[in-house]
C-alpha positions in Angstrom: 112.2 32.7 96.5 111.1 32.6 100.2 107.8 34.1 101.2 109.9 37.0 103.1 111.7 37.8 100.1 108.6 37.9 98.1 107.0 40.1 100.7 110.2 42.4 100.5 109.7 42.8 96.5 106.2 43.7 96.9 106.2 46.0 99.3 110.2 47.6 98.0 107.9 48.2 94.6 106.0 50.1 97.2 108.9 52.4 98.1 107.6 51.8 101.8 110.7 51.9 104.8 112.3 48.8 106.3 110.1 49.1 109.3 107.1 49.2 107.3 108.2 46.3 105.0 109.0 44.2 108.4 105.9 44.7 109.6 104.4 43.8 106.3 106.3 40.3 106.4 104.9 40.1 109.9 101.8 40.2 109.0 101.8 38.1 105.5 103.7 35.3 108.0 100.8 35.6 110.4 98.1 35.4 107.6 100.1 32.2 106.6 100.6 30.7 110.1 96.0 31.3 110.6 95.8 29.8 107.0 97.6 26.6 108.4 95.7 26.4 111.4 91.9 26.8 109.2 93.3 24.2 107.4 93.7 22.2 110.0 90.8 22.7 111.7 89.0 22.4 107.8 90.5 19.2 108.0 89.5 18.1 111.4 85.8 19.0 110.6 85.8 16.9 107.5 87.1 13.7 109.9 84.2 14.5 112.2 82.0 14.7 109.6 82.5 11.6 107.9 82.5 9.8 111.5 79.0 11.2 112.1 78.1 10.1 109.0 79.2 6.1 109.5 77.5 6.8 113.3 74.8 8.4 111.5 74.6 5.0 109.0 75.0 2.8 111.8 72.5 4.0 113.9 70.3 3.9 111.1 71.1 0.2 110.5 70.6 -0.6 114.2 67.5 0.7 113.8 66.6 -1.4 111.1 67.4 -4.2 112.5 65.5 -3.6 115.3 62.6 -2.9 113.2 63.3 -6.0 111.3 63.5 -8.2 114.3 60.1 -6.8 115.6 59.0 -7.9 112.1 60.3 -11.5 112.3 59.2 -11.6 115.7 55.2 -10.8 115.1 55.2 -13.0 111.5 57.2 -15.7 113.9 54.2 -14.7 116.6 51.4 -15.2 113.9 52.9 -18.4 112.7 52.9 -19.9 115.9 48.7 -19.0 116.6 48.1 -20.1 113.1 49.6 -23.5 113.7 48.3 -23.7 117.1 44.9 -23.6 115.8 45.7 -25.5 112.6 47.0 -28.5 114.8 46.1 -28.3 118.7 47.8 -30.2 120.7 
């Protein structure tokens, strides 16, 4: 059963006129048609969403490896004035 005859049973139980029952089938076809378009758009949040999360996971791991490198670089840095003055040259 399509969605327009569906709408005409309801709204036939309804004893309403054919005018009244096309405008009804209108309007349940236009409440169909925005559902789609939420949906889409639902579904087009969730994409962005998940991208700004792998950005968001990314960044994050850029950041630790930044602070990682800084770490390397000072113990490298401490290393290199501890052996220094271990063994002058």
């Amino acid at each position: 059963m399509t969605s327009r005859e569906k709408s005409l049973e309801r709204f036939k139980k309804n004893s309403q006129t054919e005018q009244e029952i096309d405008k009804g089938i209108q309007e349940d076809k236009q409440a169909e048609d925005d559902a789609e378009v939420l949906k889409r758009k639902l579904e087009q949040a969730q994409r962005a969403l998940e991208l700004a999360k792998k950005e968001n996971a990314n960044y994050k791991s850029a950041i630790n490896e930044e602070e990682v490198g800084k770490i390397v670089s000072d113990v490298d840095d401490e290393l290199f004035i501890h052996n220094w003055r271990e063994y002058p040259h």
